[in-house]
N, C-alpha and C positions, 0 to 999 in steps of 0.2 A: 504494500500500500504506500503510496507516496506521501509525503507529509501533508498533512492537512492544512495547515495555518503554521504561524510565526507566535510563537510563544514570547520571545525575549529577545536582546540582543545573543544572547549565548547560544550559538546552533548544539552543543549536547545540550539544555535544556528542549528544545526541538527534538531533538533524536528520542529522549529519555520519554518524553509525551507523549508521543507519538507512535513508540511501541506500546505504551500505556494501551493507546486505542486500539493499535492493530488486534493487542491480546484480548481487549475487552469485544470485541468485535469478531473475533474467530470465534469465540465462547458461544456468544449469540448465532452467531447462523451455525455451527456446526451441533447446538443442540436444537435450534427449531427445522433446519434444513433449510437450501436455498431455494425450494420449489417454493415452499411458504411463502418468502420474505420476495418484495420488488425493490428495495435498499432498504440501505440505515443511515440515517442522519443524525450528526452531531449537532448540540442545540446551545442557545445562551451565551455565557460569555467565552467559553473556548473557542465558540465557533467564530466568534468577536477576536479573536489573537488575543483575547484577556484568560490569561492562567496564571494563576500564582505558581507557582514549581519554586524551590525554595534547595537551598542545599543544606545536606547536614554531614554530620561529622563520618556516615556510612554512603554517601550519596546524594541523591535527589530525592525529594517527597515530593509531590503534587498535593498540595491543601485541597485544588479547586476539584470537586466530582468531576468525572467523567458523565455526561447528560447526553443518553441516546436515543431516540427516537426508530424504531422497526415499524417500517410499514408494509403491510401488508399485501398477499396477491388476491386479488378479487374471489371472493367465493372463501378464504378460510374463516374459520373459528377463532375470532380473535382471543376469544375467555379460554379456551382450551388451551390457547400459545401461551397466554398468561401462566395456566397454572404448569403447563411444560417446564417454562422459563426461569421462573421464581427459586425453587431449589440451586438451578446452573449460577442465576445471578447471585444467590446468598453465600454458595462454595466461594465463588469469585471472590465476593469481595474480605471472604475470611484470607482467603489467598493474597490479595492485593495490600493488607494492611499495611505491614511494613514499608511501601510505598508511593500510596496513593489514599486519602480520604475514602474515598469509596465509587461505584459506579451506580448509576439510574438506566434503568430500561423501561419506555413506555412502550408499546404496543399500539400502535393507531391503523385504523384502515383507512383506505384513497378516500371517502366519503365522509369520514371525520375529518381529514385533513384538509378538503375540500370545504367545508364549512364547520372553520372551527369560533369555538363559543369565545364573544369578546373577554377573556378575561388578558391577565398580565402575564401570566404563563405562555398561552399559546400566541400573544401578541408578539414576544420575548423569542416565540419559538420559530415564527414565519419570517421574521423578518431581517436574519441572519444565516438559513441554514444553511451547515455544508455536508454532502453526500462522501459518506466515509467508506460505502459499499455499495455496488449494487446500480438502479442505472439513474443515471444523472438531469434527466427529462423528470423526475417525480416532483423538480424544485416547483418545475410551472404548475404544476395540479394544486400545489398550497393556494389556499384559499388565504381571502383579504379579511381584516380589522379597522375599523374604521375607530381611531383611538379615542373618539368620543363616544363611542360605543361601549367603553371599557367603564362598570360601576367603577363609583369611586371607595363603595364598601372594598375593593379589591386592591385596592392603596393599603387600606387599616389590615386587611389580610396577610400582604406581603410585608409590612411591619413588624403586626405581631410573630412572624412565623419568624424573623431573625430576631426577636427579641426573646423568644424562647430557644433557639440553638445558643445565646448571649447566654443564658442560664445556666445550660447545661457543659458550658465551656470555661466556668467562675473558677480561677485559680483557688484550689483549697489549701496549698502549703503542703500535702502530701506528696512524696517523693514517688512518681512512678517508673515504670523500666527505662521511660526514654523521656525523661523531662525538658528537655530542647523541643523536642518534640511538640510535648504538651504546650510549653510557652507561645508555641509559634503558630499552634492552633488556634490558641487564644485570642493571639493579636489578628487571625485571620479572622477570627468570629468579629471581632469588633469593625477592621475593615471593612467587612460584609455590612456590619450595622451602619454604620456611617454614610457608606453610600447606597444603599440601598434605602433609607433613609429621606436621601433626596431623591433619589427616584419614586419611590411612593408621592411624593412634595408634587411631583414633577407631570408623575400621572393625572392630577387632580386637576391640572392647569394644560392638560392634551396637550404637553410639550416634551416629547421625551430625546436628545440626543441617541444616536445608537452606543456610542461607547460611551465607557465610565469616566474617562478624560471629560470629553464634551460636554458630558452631565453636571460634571461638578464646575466647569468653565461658563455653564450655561447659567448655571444658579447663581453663581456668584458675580456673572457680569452682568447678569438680565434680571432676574428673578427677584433677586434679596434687594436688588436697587430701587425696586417700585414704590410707589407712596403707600401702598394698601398690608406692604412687608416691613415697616419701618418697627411693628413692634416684637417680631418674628428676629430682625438682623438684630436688634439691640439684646433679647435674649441669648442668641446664636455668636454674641460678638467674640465670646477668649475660644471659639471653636474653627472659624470662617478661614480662618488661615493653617489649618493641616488638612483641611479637605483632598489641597493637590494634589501632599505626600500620600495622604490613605488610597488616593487612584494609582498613583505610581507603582505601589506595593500591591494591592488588588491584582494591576493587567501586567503585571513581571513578575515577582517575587522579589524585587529587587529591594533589601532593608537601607540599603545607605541613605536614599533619602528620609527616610522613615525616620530614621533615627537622626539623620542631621536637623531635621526639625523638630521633634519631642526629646532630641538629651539620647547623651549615653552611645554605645556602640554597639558593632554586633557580635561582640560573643554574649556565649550563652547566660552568665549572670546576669550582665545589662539587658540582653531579649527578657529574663524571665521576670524581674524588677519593671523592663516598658509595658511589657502584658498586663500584670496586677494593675496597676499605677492606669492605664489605661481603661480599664474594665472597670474602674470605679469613674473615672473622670468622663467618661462616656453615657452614666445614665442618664446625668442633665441633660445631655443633649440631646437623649433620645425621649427624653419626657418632654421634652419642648416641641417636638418634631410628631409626637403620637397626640399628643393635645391638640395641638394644631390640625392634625387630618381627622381626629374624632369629632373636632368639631363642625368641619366641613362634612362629614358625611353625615353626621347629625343634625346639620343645620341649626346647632347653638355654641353658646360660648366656652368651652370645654378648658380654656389658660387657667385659670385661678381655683374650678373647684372642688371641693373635696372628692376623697376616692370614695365617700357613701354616693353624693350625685352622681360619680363615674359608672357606677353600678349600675343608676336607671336609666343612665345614657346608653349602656349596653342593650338594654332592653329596649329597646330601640330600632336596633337593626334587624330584627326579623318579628315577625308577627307571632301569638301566641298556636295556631295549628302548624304555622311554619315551623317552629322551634317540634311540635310535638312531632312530626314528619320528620323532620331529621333526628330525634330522638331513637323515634323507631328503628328508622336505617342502623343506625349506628348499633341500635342490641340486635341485630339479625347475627346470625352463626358466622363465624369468621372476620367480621367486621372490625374488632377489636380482641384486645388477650380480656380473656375473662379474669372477672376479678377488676379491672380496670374503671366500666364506668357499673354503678349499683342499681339495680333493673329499677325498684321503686323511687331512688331518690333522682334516678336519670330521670323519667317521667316527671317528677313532682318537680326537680327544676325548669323545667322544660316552657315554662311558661314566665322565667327568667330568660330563656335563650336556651337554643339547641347546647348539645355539650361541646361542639365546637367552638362556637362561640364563648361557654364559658370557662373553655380549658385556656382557651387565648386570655380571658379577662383573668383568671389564675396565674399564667407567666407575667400577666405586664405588671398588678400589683403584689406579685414575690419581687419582681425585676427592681422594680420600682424601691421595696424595703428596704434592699441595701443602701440606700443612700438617704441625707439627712434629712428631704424632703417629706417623707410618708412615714409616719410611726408603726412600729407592726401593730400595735395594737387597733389601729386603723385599719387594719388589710385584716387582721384574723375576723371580725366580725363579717368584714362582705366573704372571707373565705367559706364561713360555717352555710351561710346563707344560698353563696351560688356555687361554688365550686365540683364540678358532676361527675369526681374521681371518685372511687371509696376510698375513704380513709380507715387506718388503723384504729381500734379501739385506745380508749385511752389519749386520741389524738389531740383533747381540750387541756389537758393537763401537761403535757409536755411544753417545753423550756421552748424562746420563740426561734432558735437557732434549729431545735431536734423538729419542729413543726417547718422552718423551711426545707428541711432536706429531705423531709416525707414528701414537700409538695415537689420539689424538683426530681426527685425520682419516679414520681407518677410522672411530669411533666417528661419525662427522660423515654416512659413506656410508649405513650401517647406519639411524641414527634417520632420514633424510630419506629413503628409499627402500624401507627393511624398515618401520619404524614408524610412518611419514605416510604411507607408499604413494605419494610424491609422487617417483616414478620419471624422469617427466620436469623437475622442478626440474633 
């Protein structure tokens, strides 16, 4: 397979990504077959020449997933390829660990692809793809998005969804096999926050740059300058100038600017010290940036208040059969790992919000507690009220540190099994 895109200045990061794909890509057609498949497409920001690939002391890691798209030939079973599939992709990416985040395989037919639904994902996904396999005519079959087409609930969506891997990525001070490693995770999770961040900002106002460069060039020459952002730039002021660097490190992996901007260098104790230190200095800004899009999708004023109002602003965004409707789905057989959401208190919240909804309102006010802004004692009440995990017994009594790490470990079950589909992880 020839190289797909340009990674870096460095051609072995090229080389090193690129067999990434070839491997992940043999996997796939030689367990679904190539009668099945009419190609595979690489999606997002890879296909953007945006990959983090990073070096460490055994090599190269790639941070960024592998995001691939298999489509299909007219007439298969796309549910039967899925459940073919699932096992081959979960070996993989146990295989892959050691150097690569992990891989995504969706599964779409020419008729989904052909009219695909306006959200940010598949907008994300049409309008970059590149043919990694297979034949190279399927790019025109992609169907069009018309970016105002795209809710703006779908901003607050791809928000919370990085604000919950920000969680499950919180430097604890435990030592693991490979803590360079972990650091650099870290500082990748928050990257992703930052601008991703502005992209949700970005979506809302049907202007989205293709690359993350342009994104954050675009907000900060255009966007933050307007008369209507003047109290948006003034919150966002000690943040407005590492935007660059977090894009520079995002589409290379390259830390030197990173670090020539926020302090420190790149060996490993200064990475693991920018990570922490990061990870706290970051909730402000994302508590400023999710207030602001909750409030536009809400149509009220969402900056100043409390996380009990935040709660009925939640309720909000979907109706009370709507929430019971996706309630349902969600308890169907295989849907989730049992045990995860509690058949009667799922239902009985249900009319607070589906449990998607309130597993997301669950990440942003744990997210949110670390930092001096939100008391926990403020977040454990709307916890007891909306939260549509089961909790352990015993869980009102426990210390407010043993009750965040009950909720981030559900929050942990949830993103890796409900929102990767990566069931067998």
């Amino acid at each position: 397979m020839p190289l797909p895109l340009r990674t870096s200045t460095v051609p072995e990061k090229d080389q090193f990504y690129a067999a990434l794909v070839e491997r992940c890509v043999a996997v796939v057609v030689d367990t679904l077959g190539p009668e099945s498949i009419q190609a595979v497409l690489m999606i997002g920001a890879p296909a953007r020449s945006e990959v983090t690939v990073v070096k460490i002391p055994d090599g190269y890691y790639s941070l960024s997933d592998i995001d691939l798209v298999c489509v299909c030939r007219s007439g298969t079973d796309t549910e039967s390829l899925r459940w073919t599939l699932a096992p081959a992709i979960s070996s993989l990416n146990r295989e892959l660990s050691g150097v690569c985040t992990g891989v995504d395989v969706a599964i779409k037919s020419e008729v989904q692809l052909a009219e695909p639904p306006p959200l940010i994902s598949t907008y994300e996904m049409i309008r970059s793809p590149v043919v990694v396999w297979g034949d190279s005519r399927i790019v025109s079959a992609l169907g069009d998005i018309d970016i105002a087409d795209v809710p703006n609930t779908e901003s607050l969506t791809l928000l919370h969804n990085r604000i919950t891997e920000e969680l499950l990525l919180r430097p604890t001070g435990v030592v693991g096999e490979r803590p360079f490693l972990s650091s650099l995770s870290s500082l990748y999770g928050t990257a992703k926050l930052v601008l991703d961040s502005i992209t949700a900002h970005l979506f809302i106002r049907n202007n989205v740059p293709t690359g993350f460069a342009d994104r954050v060039d675009f907000f900060l020459s255009d966007v933050i300058k307007r008369p209507e952002s003047a109290r948006l730039k003034e919150k966002l002021g000690d943040f407005l100038g590492d935007m660059p660097a977090w894009a520079v490190f995002k589409t290379t992996g390259d830390l030197e600017a990173l670090v020539a901007r926020l302090g420190g260098t790149t060996e490993p104790a200064d990475i693991d010290r920018l990570a922490r230190d990061m990870w706290s200095r970051y909730i402000r800004y994302t508590e400023v940036l999710w207030r602001d899009i909750l409030g536009d999708v809400t149509r009220t004023t969402a900056v100043d208040i409390s996380i009990g109002q935040v709660g009925r602003l939640y309720q909000k965004l979907e109706s009370v059969p709507r929430s019971v409707v996706r309630a349902h789905r969600m308890l169907l057989p295989g849907r989730a790992p049992e045990g995860l959401f509690p058949t009667l208190g799922t239902y009985y919240r249900a009319r607070l919000g589906s449990p998607k909804v309130l597993a997301y309102l669950t990440a942003v006010v744990t997210y949110l507690s670390y930092s001096n802004s939100v008391e926990w004692n403020q977040v454990v009440g709307l916890i007891r009220r909306c939260c549509p995990f089961g909790l352990p017994r015993g869980f009102a009594s426990m210390e407010a540190n043993e009750q965040r790490a009950v909720l981030v470990e559900r929050l942990r079950l949830f993103h890796h099994s409900v929102l990767l589909g990566r069931k067998g992880k």
